[in-house]
N, C-alpha and C positions, 0 to 999 in steps of 0.2 A: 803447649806441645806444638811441634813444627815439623810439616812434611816436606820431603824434597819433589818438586814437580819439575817437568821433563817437556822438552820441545826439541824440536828437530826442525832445522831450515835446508834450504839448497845451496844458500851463501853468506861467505860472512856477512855481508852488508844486510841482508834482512834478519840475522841473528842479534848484531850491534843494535840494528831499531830496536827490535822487541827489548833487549837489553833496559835500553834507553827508554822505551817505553812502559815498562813495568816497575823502573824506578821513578818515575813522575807519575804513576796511578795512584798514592798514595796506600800503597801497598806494604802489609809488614813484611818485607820480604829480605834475606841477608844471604851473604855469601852465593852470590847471583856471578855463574861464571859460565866461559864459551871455553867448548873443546873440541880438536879438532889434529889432525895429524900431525902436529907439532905440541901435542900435551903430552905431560909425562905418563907414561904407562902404557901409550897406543900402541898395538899389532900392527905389521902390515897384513901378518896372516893369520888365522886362528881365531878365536873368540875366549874371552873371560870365562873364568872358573870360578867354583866356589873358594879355592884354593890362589889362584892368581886373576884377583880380580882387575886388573889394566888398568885404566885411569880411573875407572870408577871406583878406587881406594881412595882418591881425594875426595870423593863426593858424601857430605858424612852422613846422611838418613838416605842413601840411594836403594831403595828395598823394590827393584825391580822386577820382574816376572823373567827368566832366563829367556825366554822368544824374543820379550818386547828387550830387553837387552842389549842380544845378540842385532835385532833387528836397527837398534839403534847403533851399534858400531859398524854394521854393513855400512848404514849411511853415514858416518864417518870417512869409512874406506873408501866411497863413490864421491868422496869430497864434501860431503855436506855437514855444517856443523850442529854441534850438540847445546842447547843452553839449559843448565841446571839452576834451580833456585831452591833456597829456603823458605819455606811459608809458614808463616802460623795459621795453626787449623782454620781459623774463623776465617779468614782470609785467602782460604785455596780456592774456593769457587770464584772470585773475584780475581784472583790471577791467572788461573785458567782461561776467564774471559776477554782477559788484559792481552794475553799470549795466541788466544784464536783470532782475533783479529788482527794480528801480525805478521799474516803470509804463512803459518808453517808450516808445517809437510803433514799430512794425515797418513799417519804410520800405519795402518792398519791395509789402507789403500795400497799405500806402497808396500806395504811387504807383499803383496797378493801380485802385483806388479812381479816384482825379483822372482816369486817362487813361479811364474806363470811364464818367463823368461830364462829357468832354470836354475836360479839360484836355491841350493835346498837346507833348510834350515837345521834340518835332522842331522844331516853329512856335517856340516858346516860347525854343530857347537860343542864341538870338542869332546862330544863323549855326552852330552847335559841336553837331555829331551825337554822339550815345552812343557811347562806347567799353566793350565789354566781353565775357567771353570771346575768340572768335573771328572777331569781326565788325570786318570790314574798311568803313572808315570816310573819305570823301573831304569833306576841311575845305576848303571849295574857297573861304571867307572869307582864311583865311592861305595857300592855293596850298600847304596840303602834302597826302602821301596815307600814312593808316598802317595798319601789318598788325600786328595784336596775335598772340605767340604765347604761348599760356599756360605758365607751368614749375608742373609738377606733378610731388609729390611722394608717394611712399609711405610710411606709417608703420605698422613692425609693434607689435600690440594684441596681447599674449598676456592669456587667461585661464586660466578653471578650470572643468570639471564634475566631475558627479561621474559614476563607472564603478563596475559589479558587480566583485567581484574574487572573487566566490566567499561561502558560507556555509557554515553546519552547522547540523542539524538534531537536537535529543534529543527525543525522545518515548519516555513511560514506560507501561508495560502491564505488567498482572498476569497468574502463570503459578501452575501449582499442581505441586505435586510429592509423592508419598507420603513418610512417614516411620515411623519402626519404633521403639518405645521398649518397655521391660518393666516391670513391675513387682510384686512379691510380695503376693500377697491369701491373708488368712486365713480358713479357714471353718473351723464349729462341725456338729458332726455325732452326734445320738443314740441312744444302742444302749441296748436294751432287753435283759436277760437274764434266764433264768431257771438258777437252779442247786439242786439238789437237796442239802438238810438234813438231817442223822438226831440231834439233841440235844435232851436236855431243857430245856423252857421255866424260864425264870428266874424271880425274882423280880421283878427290874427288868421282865419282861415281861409284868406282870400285867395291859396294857390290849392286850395281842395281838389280843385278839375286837373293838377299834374302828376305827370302819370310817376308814379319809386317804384323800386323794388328793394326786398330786406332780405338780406342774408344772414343767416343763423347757422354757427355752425354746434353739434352736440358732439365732446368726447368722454372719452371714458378709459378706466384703468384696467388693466389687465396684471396679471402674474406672470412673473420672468423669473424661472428657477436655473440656479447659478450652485457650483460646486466650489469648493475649496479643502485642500489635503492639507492637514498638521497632525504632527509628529505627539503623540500622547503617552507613549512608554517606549522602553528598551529592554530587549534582551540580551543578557552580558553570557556569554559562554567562555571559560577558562579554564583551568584545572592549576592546583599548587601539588607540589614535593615534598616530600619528607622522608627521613630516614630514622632508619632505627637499627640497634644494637642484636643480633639474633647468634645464638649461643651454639654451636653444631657440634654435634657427638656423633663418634661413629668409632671403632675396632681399626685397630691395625695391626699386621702382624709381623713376625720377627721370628728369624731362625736364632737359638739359640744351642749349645753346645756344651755336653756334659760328658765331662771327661773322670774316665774311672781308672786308675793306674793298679798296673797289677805289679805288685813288690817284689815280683820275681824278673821283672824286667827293666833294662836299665831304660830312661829315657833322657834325651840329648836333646837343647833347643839350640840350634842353628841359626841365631838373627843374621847372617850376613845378608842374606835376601831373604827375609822371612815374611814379608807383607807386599803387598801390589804399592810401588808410588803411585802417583799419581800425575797424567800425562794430558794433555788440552784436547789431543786429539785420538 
């Protein structure tokens, strides 16, 4: 299945880009076309009908909302052009995004613009009020009356933060503790005697009577304590990653829509505009 998506630029020349650029996004996208006061079917006055729809009979899935429509053939008329494309479903949010980065007009903006400047959209669509969320809307041009109900959809968005799970803390601080070691010291120590002699002097002792002196010196050891720091352990602090698969469940909800037809009434489906396209901006 394939919808037609809708942009609106100020000039041709940022219409051709986007053109050009949403056929290089690798986008399934066909029958991609620019329109503009010179396309077949354009008003200079008035606005589309469900009955005479303007150029937008070329456009073949163009399932517009009658405001954003009109609103986009105003900007036709102010000279600005229109790019239509074909999309395949899977591929509308990606041309969407292809076409919002291409300068376009944010229609929503501007209509608010025009109607605040007095252009008025009621006066202006031929007869054919806004249809959109939940506003009930009487065409009293074609004698019908419609009640929009919106289908709204939930989609669950998981992500991720991040959570504490805990730490650890090292902190290092120095302690002192006594220690006990020995070690053997020698000392030198001098004694002086005297001892009593009774012999005759020798020859050898012929300088007896010369006066000496002797010096002696004693030392001795003492203890010299000396420090030295080496490295004897490490403390390694790191943390690893890991991931894992975790399965999340949760409810979502959805308007759904039950339709009870009464046999005594006729009912008519109208697709010329029967669904919202889908538009970038």
């Amino acid at each position: 299945m394939s919808s037609t998506i809708t942009a609106l630029f100020d000039n041709r020349a940022d219409a051709e880009a986007a053109k050009a650029r949403l056929k290089s996004a690798r986008v399934d996208a066909d029958h991609v076309h620019l329109h503009d006061k010179s396309s077949t079917g354009y008003k200079d006055s008035g606005y589309s009908t469900h009955q005479d729809r303007g150029f937008w009979d070329s456009i073949k899935n163009a399932f517009v909302p009658d405001e954003d429509r009109h609103t986009y053939e105003e900007g036709v008329r102010r000279g600005g052009v229109l790019l239509t494309a074909d999309v395949d479903d899977d591929c509308v949010d990606e041309a969407v995004k292809v076409l919002e980065g291409a300068n376009t007009v944010d229609i929503d903006d501007r209509s608010s613009q025009w109607k605040s400047s007095g252009w008025d959209y009621a006066g202006a669509g031929a007869g054919l009020s806004a249809m959109s969320g939940t506003d009930r809307t009487d065409r009293t041009d074609l004698g019908e009356r419609e009640e929009v109900i919106p289908i709204v959809e939930e989609q669950l968005v998981v992500g991720k933060r991040d959570v504490n799970r805990g730490g650890v803390r090292v902190r290092s601080y120095v302690t002192e503790k006594p220690v006990h070691e020995q070690i053997r010291l020698r000392n030198e120590q001098i004694n002086v005697e005297r001892r009593t002699v009774d012999q005759p002097l020798s020859a050898a002792d012929s300088d007896a009577f010369r006066e000496r002196t002797i010096d002696m010196t004693a030392t001795g050891e003492e203890a010299v304590v000396g420090k030295t720091a080496r490295v004897v352990e490490e403390v390694v602090v790191s943390k690893t990653a890991t991931e894992n698969v975790e399965d999340v469940s949760d409810t979502v909800r959805r308007t759904d829509v039950e339709i009870d037809r009464d046999t005594d009434v006729e009912t008519r489906t109208d697709g010329t505009f029967g669904t919202t396209g889908k538009k970038p901006l």
